[in-house]
C-alpha distance (Angstrom), angle and dihedral (degrees) to the residues before:
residue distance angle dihedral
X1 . . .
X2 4.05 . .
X3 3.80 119.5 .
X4 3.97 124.0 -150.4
X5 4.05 118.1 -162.2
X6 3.62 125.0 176.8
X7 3.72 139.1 -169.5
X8 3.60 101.5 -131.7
X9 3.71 120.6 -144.5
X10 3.53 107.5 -98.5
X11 3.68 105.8 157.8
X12 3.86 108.1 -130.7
X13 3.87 95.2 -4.0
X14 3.70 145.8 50.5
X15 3.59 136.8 -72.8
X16 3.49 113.0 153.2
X17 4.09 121.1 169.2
X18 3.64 147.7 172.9
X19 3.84 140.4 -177.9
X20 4.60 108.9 -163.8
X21 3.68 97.4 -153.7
X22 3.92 115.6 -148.5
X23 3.68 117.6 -174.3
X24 4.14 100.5 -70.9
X25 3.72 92.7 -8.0
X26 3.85 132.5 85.5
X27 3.60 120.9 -158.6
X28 4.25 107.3 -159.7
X29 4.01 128.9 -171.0
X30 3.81 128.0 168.6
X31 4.28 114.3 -157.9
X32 4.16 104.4 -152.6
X33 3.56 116.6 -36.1
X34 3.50 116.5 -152.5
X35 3.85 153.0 111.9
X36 4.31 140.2 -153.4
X37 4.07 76.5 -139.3
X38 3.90 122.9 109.1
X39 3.83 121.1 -90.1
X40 3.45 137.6 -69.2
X41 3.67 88.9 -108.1
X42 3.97 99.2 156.6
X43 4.00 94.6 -3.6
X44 3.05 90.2 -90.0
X45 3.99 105.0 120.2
X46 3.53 123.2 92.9
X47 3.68 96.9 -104.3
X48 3.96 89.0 50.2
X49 3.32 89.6 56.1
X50 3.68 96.4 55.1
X51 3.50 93.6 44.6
X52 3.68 94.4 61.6
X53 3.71 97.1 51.8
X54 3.64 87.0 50.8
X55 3.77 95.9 48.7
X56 4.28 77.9 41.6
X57 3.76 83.7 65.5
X58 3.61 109.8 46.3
X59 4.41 134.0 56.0
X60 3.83 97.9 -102.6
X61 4.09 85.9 -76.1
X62 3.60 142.4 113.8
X63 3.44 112.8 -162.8
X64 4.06 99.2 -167.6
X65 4.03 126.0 -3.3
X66 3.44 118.8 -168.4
X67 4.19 128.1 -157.8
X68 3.88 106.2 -154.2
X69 4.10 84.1 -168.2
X70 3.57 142.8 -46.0
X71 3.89 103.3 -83.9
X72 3.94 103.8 129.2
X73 4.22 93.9 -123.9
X74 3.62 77.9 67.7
X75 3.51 107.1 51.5
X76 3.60 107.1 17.6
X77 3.49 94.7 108.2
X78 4.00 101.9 46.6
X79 3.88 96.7 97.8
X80 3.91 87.9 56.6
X81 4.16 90.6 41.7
X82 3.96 89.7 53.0
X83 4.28 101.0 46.3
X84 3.67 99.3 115.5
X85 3.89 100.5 -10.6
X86 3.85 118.6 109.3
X87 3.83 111.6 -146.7
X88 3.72 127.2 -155.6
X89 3.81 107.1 -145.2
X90 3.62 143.5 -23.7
X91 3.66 141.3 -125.0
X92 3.52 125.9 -166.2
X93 3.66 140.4 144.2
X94 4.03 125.5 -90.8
X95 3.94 106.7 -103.8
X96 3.98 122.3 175.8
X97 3.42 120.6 -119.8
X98 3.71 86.0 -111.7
X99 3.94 88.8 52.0
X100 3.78 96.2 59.1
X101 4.29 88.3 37.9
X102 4.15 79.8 62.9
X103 3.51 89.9 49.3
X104 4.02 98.5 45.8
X105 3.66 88.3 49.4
X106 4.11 93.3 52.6
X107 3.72 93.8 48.4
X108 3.46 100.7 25.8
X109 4.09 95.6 123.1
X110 3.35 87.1 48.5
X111 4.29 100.7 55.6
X112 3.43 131.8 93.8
X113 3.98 120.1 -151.8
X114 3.54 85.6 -94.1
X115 3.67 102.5 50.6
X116 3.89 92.4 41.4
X117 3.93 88.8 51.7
X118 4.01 89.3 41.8
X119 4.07 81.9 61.9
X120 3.45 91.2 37.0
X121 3.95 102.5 63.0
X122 3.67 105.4 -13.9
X123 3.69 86.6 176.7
X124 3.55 90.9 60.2
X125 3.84 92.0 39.1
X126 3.29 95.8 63.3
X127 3.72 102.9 46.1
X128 4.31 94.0 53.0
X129 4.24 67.4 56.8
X130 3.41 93.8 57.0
X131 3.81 104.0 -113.5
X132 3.82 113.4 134.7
């Protein structure tokens, strides 16, 4: 068993990976993945590009992903990581409703629908994504 993690270039963000390899089998988790840096409008960001060398690496799965907090150079990218990827579970931290209302209202300019709902409900957010 050998395990290779990466920080992925995210510009000012994070994007932090890793696949643990174990004979046939790959075990994958992501830790936030996000960036202050504009979109991915036509992959061509920084963060895009990381993304797809990631998703490059790995069989359409992610094994664990895990939301440090809601601050949007942390999850900015998330939409773009989940397009065509199933992901097993889920970790993130506990934040009020009034918590992630703060944080809508600082980055508000910044959101798309999908971010702002992400913050929103992440609960529900992630199960219209398929995560149980």
């Amino acid at each position: 068993m050998y395990v290779t993690c990466k920080v992925n270039r995210a510009a000012q963000g994070l994007f932090y990976s890793g696949i643990i390899h174990n004979d046939n089998d790959k075990y994958t988790f992501v830790y936030d993945c996000g960036t202050d840096s504009p979109g991915c409008a036509g992959n061509m960001s920084v963060l895009c590009e990381s993304i797809c060398e990631f998703k490059s690496q790995i069989d359409k799965k992610i094994d664990l992903l895990i939301i440090s907090h809601f601050h949007y150079d942390h999850i900015s990218g998330i939409q773009e990581l989940l397009e065509g990827i199933k992901v097993d579970t889920v970790v993130m931290p506990y934040t009020s409703d009034i918590e992630r209302l703060l944080y809508i209202a600082s980055f508000d300019k910044d959101l798309t629908d999908n971010e702002r709902t992400l913050m929103e409900n992440p609960a529900s957010y992630f199960a219209q994504c398929g995560v149980g």
